[in-house]
Chimera marker file (.cmm) of the C-alpha trace (Angstrom):
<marker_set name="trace">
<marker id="1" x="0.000" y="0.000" z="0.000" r="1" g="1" b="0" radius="0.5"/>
<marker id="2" x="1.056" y="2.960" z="-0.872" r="1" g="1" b="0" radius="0.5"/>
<marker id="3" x="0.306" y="5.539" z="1.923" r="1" g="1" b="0" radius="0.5"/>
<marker id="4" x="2.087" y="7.668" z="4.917" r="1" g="1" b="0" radius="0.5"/>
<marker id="5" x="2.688" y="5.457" z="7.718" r="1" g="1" b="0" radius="0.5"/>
<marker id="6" x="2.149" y="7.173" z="11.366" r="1" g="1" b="0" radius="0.5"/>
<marker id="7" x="2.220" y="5.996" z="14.822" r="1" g="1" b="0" radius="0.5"/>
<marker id="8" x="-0.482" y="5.113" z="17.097" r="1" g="1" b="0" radius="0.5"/>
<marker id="9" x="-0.504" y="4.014" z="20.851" r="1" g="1" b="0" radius="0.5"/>
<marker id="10" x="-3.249" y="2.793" z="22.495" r="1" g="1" b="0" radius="0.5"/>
<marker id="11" x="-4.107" y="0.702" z="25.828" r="1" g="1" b="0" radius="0.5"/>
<marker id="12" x="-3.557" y="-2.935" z="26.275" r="1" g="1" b="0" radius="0.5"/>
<marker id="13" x="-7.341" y="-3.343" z="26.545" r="1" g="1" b="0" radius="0.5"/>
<marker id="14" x="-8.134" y="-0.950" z="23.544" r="1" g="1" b="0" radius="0.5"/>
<marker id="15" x="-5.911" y="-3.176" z="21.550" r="1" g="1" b="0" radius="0.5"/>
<marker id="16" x="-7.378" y="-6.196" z="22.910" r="1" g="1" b="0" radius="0.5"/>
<marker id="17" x="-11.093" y="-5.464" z="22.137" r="1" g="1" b="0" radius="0.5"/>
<marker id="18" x="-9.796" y="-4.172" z="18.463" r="1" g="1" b="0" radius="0.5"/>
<marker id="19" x="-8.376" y="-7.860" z="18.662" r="1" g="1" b="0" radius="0.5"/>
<marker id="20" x="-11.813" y="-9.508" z="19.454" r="1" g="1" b="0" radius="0.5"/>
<marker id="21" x="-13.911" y="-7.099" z="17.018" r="1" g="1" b="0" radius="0.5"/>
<marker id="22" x="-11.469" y="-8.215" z="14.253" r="1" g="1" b="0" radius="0.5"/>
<marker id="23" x="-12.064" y="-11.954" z="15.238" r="1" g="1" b="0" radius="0.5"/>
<marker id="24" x="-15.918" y="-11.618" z="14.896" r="1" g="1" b="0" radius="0.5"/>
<marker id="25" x="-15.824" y="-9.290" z="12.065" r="1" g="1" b="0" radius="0.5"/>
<marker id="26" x="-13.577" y="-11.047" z="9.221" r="1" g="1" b="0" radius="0.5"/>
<marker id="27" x="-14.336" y="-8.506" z="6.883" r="1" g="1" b="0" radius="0.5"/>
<marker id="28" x="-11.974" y="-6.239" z="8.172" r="1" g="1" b="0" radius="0.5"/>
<marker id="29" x="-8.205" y="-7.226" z="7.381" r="1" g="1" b="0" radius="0.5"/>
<marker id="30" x="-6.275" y="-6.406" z="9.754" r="1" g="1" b="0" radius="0.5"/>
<marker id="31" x="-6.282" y="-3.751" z="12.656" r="1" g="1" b="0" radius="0.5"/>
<marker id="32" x="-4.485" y="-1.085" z="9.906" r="1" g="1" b="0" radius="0.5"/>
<marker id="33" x="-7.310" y="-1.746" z="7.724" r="1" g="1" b="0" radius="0.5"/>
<marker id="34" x="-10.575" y="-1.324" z="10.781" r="1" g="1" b="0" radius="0.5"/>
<marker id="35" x="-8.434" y="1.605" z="12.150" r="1" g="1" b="0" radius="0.5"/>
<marker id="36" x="-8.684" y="3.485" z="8.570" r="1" g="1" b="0" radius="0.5"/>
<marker id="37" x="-12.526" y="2.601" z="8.088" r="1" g="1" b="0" radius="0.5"/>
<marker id="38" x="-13.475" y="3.877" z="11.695" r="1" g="1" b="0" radius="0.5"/>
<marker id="39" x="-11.718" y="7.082" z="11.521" r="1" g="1" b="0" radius="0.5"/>
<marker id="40" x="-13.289" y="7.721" z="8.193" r="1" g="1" b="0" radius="0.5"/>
<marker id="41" x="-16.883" y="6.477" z="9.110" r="1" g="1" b="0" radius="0.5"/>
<marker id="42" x="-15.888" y="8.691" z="12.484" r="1" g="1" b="0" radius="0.5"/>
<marker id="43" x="-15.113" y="11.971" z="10.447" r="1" g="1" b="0" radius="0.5"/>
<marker id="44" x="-17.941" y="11.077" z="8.121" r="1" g="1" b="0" radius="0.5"/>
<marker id="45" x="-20.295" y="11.074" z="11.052" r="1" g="1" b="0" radius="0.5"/>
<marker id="46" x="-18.868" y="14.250" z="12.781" r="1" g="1" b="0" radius="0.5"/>
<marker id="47" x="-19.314" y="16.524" z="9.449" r="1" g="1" b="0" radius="0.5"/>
<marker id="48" x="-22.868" y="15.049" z="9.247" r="1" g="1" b="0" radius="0.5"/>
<marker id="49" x="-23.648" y="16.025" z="12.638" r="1" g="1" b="0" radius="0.5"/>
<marker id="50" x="-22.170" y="20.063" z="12.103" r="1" g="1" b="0" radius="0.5"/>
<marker id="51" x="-24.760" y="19.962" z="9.379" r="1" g="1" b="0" radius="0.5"/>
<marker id="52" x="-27.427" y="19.535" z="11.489" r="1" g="1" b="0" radius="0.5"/>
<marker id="53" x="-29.171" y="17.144" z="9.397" r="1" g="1" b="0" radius="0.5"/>
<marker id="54" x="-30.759" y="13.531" z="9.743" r="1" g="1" b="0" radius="0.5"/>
<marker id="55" x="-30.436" y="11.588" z="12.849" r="1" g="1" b="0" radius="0.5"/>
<marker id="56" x="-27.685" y="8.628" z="13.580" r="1" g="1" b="0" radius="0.5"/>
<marker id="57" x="-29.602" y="5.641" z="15.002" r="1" g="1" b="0" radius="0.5"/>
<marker id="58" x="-27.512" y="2.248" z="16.006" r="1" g="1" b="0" radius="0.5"/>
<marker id="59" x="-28.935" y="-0.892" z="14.964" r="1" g="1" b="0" radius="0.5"/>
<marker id="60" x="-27.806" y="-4.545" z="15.795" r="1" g="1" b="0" radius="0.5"/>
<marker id="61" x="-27.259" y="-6.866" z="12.645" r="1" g="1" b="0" radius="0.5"/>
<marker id="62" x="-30.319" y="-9.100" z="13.101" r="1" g="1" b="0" radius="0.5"/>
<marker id="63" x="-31.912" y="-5.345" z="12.229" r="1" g="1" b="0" radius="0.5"/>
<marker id="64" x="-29.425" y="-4.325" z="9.611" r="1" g="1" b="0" radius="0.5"/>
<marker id="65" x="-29.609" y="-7.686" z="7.946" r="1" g="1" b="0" radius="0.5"/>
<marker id="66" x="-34.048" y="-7.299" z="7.490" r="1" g="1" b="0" radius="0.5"/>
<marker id="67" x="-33.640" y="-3.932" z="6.635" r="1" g="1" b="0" radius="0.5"/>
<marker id="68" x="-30.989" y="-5.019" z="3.933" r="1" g="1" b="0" radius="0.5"/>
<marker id="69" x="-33.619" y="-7.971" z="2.740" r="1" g="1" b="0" radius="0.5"/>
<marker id="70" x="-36.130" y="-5.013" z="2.868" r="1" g="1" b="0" radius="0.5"/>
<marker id="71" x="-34.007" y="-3.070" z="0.699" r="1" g="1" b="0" radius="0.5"/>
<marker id="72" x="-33.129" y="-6.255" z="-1.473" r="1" g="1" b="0" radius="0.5"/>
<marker id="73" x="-36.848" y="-7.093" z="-2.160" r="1" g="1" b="0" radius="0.5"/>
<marker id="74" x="-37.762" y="-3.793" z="-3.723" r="1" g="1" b="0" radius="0.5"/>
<marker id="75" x="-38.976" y="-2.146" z="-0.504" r="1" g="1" b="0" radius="0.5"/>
<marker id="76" x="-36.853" y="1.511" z="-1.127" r="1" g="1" b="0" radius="0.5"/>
<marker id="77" x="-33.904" y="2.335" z="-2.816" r="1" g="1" b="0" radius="0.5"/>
<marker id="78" x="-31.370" y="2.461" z="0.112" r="1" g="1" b="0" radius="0.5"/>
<marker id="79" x="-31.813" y="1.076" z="3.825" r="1" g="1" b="0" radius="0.5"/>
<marker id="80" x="-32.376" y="4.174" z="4.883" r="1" g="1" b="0" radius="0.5"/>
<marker id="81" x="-35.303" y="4.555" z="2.573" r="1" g="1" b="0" radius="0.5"/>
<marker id="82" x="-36.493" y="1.380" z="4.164" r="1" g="1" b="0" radius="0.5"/>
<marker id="83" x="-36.193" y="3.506" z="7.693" r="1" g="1" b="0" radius="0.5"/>
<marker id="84" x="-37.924" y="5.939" z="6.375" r="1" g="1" b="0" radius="0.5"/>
<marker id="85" x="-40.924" y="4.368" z="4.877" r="1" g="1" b="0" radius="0.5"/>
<marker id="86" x="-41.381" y="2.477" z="7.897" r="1" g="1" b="0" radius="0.5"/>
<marker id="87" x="-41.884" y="5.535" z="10.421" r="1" g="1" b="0" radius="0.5"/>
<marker id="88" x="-43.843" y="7.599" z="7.464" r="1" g="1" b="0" radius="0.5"/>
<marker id="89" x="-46.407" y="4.512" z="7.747" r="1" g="1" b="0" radius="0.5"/>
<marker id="90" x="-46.068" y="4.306" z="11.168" r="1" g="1" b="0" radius="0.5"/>
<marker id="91" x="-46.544" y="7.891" z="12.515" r="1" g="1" b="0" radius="0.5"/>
<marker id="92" x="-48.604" y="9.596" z="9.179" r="1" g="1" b="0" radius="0.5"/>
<marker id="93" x="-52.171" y="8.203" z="9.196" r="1" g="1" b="0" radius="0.5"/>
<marker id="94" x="-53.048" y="6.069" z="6.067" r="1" g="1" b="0" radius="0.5"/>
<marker id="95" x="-55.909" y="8.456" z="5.584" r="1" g="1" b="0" radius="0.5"/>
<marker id="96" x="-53.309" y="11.350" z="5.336" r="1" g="1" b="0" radius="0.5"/>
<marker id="97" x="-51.337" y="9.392" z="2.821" r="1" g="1" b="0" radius="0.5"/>
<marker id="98" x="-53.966" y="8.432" z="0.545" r="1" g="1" b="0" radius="0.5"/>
<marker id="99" x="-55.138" y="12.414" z="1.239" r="1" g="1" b="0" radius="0.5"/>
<marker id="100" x="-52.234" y="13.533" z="-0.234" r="1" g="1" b="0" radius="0.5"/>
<marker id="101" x="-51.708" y="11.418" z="-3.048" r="1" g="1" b="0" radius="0.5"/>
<marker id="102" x="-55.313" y="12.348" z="-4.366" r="1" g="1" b="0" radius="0.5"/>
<marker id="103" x="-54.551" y="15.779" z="-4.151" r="1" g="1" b="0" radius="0.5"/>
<marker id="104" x="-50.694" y="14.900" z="-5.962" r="1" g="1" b="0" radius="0.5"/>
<marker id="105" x="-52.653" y="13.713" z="-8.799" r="1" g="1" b="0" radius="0.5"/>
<marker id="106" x="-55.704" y="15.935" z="-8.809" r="1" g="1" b="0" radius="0.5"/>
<marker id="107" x="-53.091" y="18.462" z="-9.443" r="1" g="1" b="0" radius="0.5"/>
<marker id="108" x="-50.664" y="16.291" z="-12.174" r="1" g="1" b="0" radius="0.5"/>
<marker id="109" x="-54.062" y="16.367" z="-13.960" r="1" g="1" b="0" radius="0.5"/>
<marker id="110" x="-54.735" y="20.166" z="-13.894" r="1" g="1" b="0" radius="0.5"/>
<marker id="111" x="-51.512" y="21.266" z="-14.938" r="1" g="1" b="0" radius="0.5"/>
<marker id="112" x="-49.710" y="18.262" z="-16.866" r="1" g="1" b="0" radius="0.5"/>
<marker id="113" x="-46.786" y="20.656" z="-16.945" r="1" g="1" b="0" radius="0.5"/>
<marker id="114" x="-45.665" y="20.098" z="-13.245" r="1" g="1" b="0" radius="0.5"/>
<marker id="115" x="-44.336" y="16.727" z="-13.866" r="1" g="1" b="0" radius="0.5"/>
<marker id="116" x="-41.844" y="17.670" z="-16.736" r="1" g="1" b="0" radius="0.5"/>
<marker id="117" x="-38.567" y="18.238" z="-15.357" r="1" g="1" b="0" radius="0.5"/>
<link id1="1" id2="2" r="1" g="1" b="0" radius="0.2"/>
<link id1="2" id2="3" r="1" g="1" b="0" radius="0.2"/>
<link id1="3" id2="4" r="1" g="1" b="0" radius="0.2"/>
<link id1="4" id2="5" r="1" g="1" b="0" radius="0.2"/>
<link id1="5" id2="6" r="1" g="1" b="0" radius="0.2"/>
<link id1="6" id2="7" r="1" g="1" b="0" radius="0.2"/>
<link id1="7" id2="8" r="1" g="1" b="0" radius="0.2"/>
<link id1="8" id2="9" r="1" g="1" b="0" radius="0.2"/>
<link id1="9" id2="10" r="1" g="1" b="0" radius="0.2"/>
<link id1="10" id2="11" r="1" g="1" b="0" radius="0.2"/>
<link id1="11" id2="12" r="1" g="1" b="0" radius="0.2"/>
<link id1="12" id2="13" r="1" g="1" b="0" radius="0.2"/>
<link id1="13" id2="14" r="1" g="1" b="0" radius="0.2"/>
<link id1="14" id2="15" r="1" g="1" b="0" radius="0.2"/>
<link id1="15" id2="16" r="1" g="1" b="0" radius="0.2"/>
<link id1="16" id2="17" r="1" g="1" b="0" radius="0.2"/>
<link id1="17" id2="18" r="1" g="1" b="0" radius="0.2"/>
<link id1="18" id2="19" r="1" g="1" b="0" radius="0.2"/>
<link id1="19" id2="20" r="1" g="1" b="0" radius="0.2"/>
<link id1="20" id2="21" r="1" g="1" b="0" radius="0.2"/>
<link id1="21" id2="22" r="1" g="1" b="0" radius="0.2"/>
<link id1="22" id2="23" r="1" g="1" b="0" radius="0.2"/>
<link id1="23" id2="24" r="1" g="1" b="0" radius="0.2"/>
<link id1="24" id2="25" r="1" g="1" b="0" radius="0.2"/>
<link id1="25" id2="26" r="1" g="1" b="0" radius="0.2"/>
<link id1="26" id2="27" r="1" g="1" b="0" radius="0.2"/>
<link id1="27" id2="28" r="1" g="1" b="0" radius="0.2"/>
<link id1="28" id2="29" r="1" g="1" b="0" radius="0.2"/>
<link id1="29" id2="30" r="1" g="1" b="0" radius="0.2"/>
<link id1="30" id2="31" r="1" g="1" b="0" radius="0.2"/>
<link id1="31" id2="32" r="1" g="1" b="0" radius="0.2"/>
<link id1="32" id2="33" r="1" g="1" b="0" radius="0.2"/>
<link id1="33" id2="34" r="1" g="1" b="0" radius="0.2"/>
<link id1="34" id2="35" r="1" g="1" b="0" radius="0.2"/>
<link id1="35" id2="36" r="1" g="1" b="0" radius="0.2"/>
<link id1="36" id2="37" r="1" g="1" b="0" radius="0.2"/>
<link id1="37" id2="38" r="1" g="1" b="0" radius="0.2"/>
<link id1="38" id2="39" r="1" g="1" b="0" radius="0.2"/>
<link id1="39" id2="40" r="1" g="1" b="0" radius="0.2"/>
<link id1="40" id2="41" r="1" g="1" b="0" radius="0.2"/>
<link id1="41" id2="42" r="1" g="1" b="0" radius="0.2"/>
<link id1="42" id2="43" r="1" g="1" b="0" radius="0.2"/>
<link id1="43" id2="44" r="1" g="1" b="0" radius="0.2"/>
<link id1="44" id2="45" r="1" g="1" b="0" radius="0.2"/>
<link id1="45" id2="46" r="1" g="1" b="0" radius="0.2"/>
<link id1="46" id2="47" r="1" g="1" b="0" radius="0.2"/>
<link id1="47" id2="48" r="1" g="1" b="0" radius="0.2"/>
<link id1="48" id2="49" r="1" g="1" b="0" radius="0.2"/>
<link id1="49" id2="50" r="1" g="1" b="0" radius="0.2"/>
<link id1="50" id2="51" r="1" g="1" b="0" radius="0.2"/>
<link id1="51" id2="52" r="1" g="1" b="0" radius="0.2"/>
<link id1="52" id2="53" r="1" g="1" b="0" radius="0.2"/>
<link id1="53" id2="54" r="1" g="1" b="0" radius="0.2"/>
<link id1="54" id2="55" r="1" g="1" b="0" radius="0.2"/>
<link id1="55" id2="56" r="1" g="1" b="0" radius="0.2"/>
<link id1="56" id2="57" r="1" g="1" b="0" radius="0.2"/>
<link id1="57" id2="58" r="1" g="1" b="0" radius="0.2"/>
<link id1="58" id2="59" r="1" g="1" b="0" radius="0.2"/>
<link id1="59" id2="60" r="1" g="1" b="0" radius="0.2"/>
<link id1="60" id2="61" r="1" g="1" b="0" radius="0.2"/>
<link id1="61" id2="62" r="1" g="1" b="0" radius="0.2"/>
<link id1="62" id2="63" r="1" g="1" b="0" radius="0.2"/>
<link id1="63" id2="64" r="1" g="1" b="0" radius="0.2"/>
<link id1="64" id2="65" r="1" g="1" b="0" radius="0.2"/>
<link id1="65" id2="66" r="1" g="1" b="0" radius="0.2"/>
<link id1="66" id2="67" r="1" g="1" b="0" radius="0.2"/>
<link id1="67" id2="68" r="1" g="1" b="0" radius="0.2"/>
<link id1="68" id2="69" r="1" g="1" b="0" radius="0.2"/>
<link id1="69" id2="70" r="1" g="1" b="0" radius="0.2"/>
<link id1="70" id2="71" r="1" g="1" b="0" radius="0.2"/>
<link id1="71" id2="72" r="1" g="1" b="0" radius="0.2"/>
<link id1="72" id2="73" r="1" g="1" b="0" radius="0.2"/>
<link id1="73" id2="74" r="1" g="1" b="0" radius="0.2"/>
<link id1="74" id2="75" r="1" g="1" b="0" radius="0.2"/>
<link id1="75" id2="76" r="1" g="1" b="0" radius="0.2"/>
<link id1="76" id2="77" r="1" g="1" b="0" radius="0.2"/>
<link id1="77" id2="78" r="1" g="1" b="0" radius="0.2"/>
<link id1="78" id2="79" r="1" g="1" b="0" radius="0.2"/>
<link id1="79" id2="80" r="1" g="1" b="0" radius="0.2"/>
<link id1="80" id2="81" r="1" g="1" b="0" radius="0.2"/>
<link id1="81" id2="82" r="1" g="1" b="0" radius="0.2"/>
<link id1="82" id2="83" r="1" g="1" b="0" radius="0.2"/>
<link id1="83" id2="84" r="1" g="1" b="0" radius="0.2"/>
<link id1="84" id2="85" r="1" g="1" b="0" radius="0.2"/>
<link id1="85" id2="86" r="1" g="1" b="0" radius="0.2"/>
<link id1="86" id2="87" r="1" g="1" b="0" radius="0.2"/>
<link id1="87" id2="88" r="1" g="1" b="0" radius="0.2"/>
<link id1="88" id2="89" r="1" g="1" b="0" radius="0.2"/>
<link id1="89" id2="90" r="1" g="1" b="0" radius="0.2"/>
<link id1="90" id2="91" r="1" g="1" b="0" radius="0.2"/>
<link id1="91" id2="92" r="1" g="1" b="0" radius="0.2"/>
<link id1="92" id2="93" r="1" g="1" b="0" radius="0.2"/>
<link id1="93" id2="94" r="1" g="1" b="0" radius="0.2"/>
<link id1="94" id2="95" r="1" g="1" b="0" radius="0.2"/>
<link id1="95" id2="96" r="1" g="1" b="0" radius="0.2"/>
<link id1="96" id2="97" r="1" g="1" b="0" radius="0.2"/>
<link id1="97" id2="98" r="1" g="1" b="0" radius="0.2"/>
<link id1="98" id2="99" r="1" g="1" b="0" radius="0.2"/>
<link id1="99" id2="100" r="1" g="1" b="0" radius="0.2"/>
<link id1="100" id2="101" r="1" g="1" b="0" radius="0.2"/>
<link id1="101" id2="102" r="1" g="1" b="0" radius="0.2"/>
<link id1="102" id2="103" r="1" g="1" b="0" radius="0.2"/>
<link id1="103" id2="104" r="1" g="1" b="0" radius="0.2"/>
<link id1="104" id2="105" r="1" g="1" b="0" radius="0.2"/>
<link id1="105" id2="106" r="1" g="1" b="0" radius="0.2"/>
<link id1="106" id2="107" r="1" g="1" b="0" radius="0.2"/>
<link id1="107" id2="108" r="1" g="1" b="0" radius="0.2"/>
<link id1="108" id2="109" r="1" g="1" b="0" radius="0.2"/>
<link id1="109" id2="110" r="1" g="1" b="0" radius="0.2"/>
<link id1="110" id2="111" r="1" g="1" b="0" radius="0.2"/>
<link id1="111" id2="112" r="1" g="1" b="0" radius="0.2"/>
<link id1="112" id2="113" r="1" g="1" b="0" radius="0.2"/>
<link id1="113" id2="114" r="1" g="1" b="0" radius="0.2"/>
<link id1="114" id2="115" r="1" g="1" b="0" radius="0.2"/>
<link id1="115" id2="116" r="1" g="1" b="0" radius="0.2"/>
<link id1="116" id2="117" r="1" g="1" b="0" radius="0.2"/>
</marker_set>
């Protein structure tokens, strides 16, 4: 690899747990390799969160992997989509949906225009 190499020291038991993730996680390469992926995903999440947009939720992978088979089977686009659908039908009444689509297509009628972007 081509790449700076720099110097990190950490506890005994910070290097242990890294140890154990990378046992259960054999995705991940080696410690050089998870170390590079969670500061990126960690400066990835910090500039998200000084925009002030969205909302980080932490989900266990027996909720990743549905939302992935959600995602998979044509549910939304993204898993996030999937997240999103979910609480729209959860917290918008259905009435209020099917409200709002009427009125999306009353209007696509009246002015055929609207749609052509």
């Amino acid at each position: 690899m081509d790449g700076e190499r720099i110097t990190l020291r950490m506890e005994q038991e910070d290097i242990y747990a890294m140890d154990v993730f990378l046992d259960e996680n054999p995705e991940f390469a080696n410690r050089s390799q998870l170390i590079r992926i969670a500061l990126r995903n960690y400066m990835r999440r910090d500039a998200q969160a000084d925009e002030g947009e969205g909302l980080t939720i932490r989900l266990g992978d027996r909720y990743l992997r549905a939302l992935g088979a959600l995602k998979d089977g044509g549910f939304a686009d993204s898993e996030a989509g999937v997240v999103e659908r979910i609480v729209e039908r959860t917290l918008v009444p259905r009435e209020t949906l099917e409200d709002a689509a009427k009125k999306a297509f009353a209007a696509c009628d009246r002015y055929p225009g609207l749609m052509e972007k």
